[in-house]
BAVO-60625 format. One line per 5 residues: their letters; for each residue x, z, y of C-alpha. Coordinates in steps of 0.25 Angstrom, whole numbers. Layout:
% BAVO-60625
A> X,Z,Y  ...
% end
This chain:
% BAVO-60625
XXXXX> 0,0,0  6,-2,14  8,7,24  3,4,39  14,3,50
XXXXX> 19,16,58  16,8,71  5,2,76  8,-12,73  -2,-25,73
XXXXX> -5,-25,59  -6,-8,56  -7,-10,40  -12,-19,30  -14,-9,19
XXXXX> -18,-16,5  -21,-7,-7  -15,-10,-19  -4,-18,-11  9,-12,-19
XXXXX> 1,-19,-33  6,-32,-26  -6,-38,-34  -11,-51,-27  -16,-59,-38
XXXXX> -30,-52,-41  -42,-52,-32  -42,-36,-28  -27,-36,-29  -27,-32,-42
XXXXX> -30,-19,-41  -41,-7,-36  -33,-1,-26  -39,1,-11  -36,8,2
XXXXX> -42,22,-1  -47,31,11  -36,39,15  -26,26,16  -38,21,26
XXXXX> -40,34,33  -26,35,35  -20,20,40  -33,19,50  -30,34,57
XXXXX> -13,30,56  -19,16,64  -27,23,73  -18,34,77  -7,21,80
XXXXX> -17,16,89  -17,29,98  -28,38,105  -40,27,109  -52,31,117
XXXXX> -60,19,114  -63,14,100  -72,3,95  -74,0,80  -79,-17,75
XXXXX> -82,-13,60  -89,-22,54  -104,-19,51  -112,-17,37  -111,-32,32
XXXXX> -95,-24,28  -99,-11,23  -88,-14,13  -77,-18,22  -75,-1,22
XXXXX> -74,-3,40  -85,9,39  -75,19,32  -64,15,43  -76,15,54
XXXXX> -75,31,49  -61,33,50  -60,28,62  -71,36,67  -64,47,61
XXXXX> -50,45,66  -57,46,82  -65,58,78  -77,51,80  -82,56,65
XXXXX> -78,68,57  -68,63,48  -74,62,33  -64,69,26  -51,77,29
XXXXX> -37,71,26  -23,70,26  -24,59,38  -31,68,47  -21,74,56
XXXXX> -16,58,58  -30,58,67  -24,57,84  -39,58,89  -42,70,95
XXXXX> -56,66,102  -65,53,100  -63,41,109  -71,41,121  -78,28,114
XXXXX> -78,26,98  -89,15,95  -91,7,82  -96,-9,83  -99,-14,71
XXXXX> -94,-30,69  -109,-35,68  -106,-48,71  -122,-56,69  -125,-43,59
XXXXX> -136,-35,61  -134,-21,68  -128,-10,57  -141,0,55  -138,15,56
XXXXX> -138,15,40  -127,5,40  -120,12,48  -120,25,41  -116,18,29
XXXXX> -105,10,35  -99,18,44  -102,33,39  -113,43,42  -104,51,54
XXXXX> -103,37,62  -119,34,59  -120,48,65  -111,46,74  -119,32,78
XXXXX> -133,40,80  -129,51,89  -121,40,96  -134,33,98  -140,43,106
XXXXX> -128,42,116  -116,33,120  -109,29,117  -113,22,103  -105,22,90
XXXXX> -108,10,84  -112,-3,93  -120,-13,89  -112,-26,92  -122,-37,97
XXXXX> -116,-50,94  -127,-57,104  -126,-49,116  -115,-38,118  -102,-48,116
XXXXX> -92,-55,127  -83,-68,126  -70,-65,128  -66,-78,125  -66,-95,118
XXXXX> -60,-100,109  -55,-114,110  -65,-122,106  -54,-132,99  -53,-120,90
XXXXX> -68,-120,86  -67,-137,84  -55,-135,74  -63,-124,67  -76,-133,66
XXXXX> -67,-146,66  -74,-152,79  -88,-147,76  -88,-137,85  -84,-138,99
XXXXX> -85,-124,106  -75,-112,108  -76,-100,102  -82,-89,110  -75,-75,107
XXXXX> -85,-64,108  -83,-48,108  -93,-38,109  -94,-33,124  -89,-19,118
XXXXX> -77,-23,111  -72,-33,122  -73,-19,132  -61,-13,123  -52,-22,127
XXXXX> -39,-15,133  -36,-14,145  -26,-20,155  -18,-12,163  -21,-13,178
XXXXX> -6,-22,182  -12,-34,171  -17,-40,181  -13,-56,177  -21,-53,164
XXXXX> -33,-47,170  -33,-60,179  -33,-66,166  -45,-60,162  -51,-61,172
XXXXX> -50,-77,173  -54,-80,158  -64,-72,159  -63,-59,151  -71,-48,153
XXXXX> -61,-38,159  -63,-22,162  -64,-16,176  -52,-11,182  -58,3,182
XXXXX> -58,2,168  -46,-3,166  -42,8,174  -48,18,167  -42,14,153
XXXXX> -26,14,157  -23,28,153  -32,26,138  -29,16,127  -36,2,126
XXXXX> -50,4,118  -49,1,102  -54,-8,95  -55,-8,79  -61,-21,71
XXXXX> -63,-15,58  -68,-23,45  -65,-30,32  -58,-44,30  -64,-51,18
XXXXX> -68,-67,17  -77,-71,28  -87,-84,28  -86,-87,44  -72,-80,47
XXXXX> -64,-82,34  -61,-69,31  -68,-58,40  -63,-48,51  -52,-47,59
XXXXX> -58,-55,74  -70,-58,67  -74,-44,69  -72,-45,84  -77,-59,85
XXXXX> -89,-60,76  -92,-46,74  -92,-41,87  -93,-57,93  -104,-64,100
XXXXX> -115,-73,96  -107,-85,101  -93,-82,95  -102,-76,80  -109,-91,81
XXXXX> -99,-100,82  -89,-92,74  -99,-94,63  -102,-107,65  -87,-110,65
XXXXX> -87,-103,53  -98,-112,46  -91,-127,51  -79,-122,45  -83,-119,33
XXXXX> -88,-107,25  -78,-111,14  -67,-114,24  -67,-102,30  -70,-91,18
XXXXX> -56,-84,15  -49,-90,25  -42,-80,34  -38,-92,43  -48,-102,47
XXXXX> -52,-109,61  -64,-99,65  -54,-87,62  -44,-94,71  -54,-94,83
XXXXX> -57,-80,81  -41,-77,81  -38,-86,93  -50,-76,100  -44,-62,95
XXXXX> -30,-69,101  -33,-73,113  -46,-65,118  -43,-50,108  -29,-49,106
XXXXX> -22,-39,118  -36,-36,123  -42,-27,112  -35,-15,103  -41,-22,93
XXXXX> -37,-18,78  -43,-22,66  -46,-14,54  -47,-22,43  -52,-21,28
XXXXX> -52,-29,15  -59,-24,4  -59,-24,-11  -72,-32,-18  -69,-27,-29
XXXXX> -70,-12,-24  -75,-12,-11  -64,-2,-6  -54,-5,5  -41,-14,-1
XXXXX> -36,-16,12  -32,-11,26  -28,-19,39  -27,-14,51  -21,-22,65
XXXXX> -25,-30,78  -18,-44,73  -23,-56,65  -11,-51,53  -21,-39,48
XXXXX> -31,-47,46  -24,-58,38  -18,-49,29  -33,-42,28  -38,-58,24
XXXXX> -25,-59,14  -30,-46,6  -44,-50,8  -43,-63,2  -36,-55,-10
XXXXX> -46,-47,-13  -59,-52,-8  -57,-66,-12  -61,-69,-26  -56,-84,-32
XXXXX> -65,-88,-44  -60,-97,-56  -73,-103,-56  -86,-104,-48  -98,-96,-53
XXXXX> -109,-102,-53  -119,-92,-51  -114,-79,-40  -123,-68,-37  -120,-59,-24
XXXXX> -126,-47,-21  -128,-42,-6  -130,-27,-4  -142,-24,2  -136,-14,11
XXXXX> -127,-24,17  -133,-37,18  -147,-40,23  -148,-56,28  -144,-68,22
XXXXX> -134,-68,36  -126,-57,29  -129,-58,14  -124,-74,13  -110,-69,10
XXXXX> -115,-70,-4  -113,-85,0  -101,-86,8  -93,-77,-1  -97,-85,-14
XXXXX> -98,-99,-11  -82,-101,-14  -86,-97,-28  -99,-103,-31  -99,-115,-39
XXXXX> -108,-127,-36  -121,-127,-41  -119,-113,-44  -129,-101,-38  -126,-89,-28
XXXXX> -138,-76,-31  -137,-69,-18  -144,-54,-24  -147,-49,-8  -157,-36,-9
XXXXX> -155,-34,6  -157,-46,13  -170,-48,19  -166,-59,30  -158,-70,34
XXXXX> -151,-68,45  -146,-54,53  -153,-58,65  -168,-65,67  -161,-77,73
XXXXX> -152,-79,61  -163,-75,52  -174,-86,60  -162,-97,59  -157,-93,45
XXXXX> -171,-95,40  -173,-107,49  -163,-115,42  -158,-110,31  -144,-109,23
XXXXX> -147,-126,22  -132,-131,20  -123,-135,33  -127,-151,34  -140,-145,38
XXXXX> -137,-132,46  -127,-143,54  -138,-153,55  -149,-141,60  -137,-137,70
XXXXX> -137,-152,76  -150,-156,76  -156,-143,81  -148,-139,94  -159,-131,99
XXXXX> -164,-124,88  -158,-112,81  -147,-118,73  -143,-127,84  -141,-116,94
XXXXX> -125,-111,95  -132,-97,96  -135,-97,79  -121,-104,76  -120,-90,67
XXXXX> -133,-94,60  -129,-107,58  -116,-104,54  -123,-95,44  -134,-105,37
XXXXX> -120,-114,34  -113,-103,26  -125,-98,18  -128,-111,12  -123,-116,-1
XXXXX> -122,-131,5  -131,-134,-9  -118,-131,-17  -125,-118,-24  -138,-112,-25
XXXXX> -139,-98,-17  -152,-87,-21  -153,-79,-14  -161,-64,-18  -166,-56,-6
XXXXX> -173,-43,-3  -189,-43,-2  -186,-47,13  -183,-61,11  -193,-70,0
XXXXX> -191,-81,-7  -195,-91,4  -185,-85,13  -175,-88,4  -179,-102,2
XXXXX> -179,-105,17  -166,-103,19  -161,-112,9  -156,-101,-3  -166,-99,-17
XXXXX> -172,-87,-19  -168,-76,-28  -179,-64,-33  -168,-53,-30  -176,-42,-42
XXXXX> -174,-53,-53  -160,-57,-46  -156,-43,-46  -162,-41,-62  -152,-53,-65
XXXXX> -140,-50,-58  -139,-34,-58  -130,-30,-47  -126,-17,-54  -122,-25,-66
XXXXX> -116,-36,-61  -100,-37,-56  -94,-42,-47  -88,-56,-54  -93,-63,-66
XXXXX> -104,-58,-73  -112,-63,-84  -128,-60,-82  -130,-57,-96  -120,-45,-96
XXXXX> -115,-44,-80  -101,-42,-86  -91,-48,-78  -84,-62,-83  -73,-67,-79
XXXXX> -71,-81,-70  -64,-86,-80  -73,-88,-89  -77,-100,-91  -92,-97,-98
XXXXX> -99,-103,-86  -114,-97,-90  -122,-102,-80  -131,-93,-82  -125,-81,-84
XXXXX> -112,-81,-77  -112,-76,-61  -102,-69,-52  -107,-58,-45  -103,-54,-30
XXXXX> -108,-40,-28  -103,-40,-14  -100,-54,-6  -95,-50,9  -83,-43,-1
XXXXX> -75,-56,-4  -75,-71,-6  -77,-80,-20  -71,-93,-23  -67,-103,-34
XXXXX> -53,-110,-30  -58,-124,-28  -68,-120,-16  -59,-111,-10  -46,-118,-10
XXXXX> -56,-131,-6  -60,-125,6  -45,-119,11  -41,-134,11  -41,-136,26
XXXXX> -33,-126,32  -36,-119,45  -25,-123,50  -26,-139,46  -40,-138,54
XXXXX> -37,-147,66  -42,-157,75  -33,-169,68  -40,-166,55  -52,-172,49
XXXXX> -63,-164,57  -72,-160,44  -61,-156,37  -61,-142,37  -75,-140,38
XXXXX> -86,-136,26  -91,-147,18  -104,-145,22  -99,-143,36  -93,-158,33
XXXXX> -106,-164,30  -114,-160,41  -103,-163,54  -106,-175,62  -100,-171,73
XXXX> -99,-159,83  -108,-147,85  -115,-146,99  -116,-131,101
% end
């Protein structure tokens, strides 16, 4: 296991458990091990106390879609650390705590992105019944605990990216720059300059940055800059390639326009293109942001998790305000999260927790995660108790239903022949993004089985068949059932290398989908073909774009 560095560097530690088995070969690294909860206690209070005395903290964890990524338990320990919460139990690390009092202000904003609100029973679960506490008394004066981000309203543009960027990304189909979007609150903890910075200021001041009083900056000399602590998990992503890092600032604490177009971007490219890819065009717009608009203008840090599928617990820790922790985070991930199959299943069934996953906007990761790994002709059973609607919102639920998962040759063709109606206003480029990743483009069949909520009509009107979830349920036990191969008569697991290809009893079960990313070698290694860094205006201008993407361009998007 490695050991954090004594100073303060860029890059505080990138902690692996079981890194001394030097065991890369296997999907989990071979092994069981994890980071337990003293290792995690102790390199986040060694971190914090390197940072020194702050009286200004925000927290960006993500929100209940990644319950899993164990941000809640380091949510606690922070909380912990600035005496904000009683501590959960005595240890050996204790005396290594600097804080005294509370910071003047400790808030937590959850990385909500187009999500719905967390309810106060989420918070509790995710984040601890103290901070749900905490949260309520909070609520009956000021300032509040946890924040509600509001992706439509309470953002600012700080900045565009080129919109030569967006055209490599979308190969000429989009022509537009990339608005970068904060929450007004996280924007407001930006440091401040010192009074004799005068040429910068001007500088500001001229491009157009919001930029504090000088009695503000006045008043903050004799403290430190406010801090800022971007908390989550890096696992495979289907808009971002792998998630995290700027995305959490970006898209979960972003603006309608930047969310959008991000997604849209996301969908041109290609699904496929972009799945496991640390590196890719739309990750490079959100970099060029965080180094040209975040970077020296924030004490911005990111606390970073990848976790095991197999175990759920926490495999490794990276902590750092550069680009370098999250990569080695996506080379871990991609490790362990990551599962190459030797042959395609034809049949997949997914379960989505109830507690977690409640639309079709959220649950489709039971697509995206498995549609690498799927074979043609083959059927994905999406066993989904708790979703009881399509989209998170009642515009994305009107459109979703509207339109349906149809394929992209007609979602692009609703999107040019229809400039004034939902799908062709830029506002829902999220929305349209999202029809285009949870269709199957007629290459496998997709049931899907709902709670009570949603009938057999809704289904069909979307464009998926219909599963009853009791009988589904009665065929495919959950309690049963592991993750892998399993056989329906026995739910033993089987080995992918067997080649015994029962059609109707051999399935690979996904118990939970937003933990990883399945494929065969052919579809994954055909889709990393073009490079990102191949993806120029010289080349042919389809060539890095999805099939189905392929099929449907005519020419540019009108936005």
């Amino acid at each position: 296991m490695s050991l954090s560095s004594q100073l303060p560097q860029s890059l505080f530690c990138a902690i692996i458990a079981g890194d001394d088995n030097d065991n890369d070969n296997d999907n989990d690294n071979a092994d069981d091990s994890y980071i337990d909860d003293d290792t995690l206690h102790k390199e986040l209070y060694k971190f914090l106390n390197q940072l020194g005395k702050r009286d200004d903290v925000l927290l960006l964890p993500p929100d209940y879609t990644r319950f899993h990524s164990q941000a809640g338990k380091i949510t606690q320990i922070i909380s912990e650390y600035y005496n904000c919460i009683k501590k959960k139990k005595e240890s050996s690390n204790d005396d290594d705590n600097d804080v005294v009092t509370p910071p003047t202000s400790f808030q937590i904003m959850p990385a909500l992105g187009t999500h719905a609100p967390m309810t106060k029973i989420q918070i509790k679960k995710m984040f601890g019944t103290q901070l749900a506490v905490l949260n309520e008394e909070r609520e009956r004066s000021s300032p509040l605990l946890f924040l509600e981000h509001k992706w439509k309203t309470d953002v600012v543009t700080i900045g565009h990216v080129p919109n030569e960027m967006v055209l490599t990304a979308t190969n000429g189909l989009v022509n537009e720059p990339w608005p970068a979007q904060l929450n007004k609150l996280v924007w407001e903890k930006r440091k401040i300059l010192p009074p004799n910075n005068q040429a910068e200021l001007q500088k500001q001041k001229q491009e157009g940055e919001p930029h504090k009083s000088q009695s503000q900056e006045a008043e903050a000399e004799a403290e430190a800059d406010a801090l800022v602590l971007s908390i989550g998990q890096v696992v495979p992503h289907e808009v971002m390639g792998m998630a995290n890092y700027n995305k959490n600032l970006f898209v979960g604490v972003g603006g309608l326009e930047a969310i959008n177009l991000s997604h849209f971007i996301g969908a041109v490219y290609g699904m496929e293109n972009m799945m496991g890819r640390a590196n890719n065009p739309l990750r490079q717009i959100l970099n060029y942001a965080s180094e040209h608009f975040l970077e020296n203008k924030l004490d911005l840090w990111y606390i970073l998790t990848v976790i095991s599928p197999k175990t759920g617990k926490l495999k490794g820790l990276f902590i750092g305000n550069t680009i370098d922790c999250y990569m080695k985070a996506c080379e871990l991930s991609m490790k362990i999260n990551f599962t190459m199959l030797n042959k395609s299943p034809k049949r997949i069934v997914v379960y989505l927790d109830e507690d977690e996953f409640h639309s079709t906007w959220l649950g489709n990761k039971a697509i995206y995660r498995t549609r690498m790994a799927i074979a043609d002709g083959g059927e994905l059973i999406i066993l989904a108790p708790g979703v009881c609607k399509f989209g998170e919102t009642t515009e994305q639920d009107s459109i979703i239903r509207k339109y349906g998962y149809v394929g992209t040759p007609k979602i692009m063709n609703y999107l040019k022949e229809e400039k004034e109606q939902q799908v062709g206003n830029k506002d829902n480029d999220g929305a349209v993004a999202h029809l285009i990743h949870g269709s199957s483009e007629d290459r496998f069949r997709i049931t899907y089985c709902p709670g009570p909520l949603l009938n057999e009509k809704d289904i069909h009107q979307v464009g998926f068949q219909y599963g009853n979830l009791e009988d589904m349920l009665s065929k495919y036990d959950i309690n049963t059932m592991k993750d892998g191969w399993n056989n329906k008569n026995n739910n033993y697991n089987t080995s992918d290398d067997d080649n015994n290809d029962d059609d109707d009893n051999e399935f690979y079960f996904i118990k939970n989908p937003a933990l990883g990313l399945w494929a065969v070698p052919d579809r994954f290694e055909k889709t990393d073909a073009t490079k990102v860094d191949d993806v120029d205006s010289n080349n042919d201008e389809t060539s890095s774009l999805s099939p189905a993407t392929k099929k449907s361009k005519t020419s540019s998007i009108e936005r």
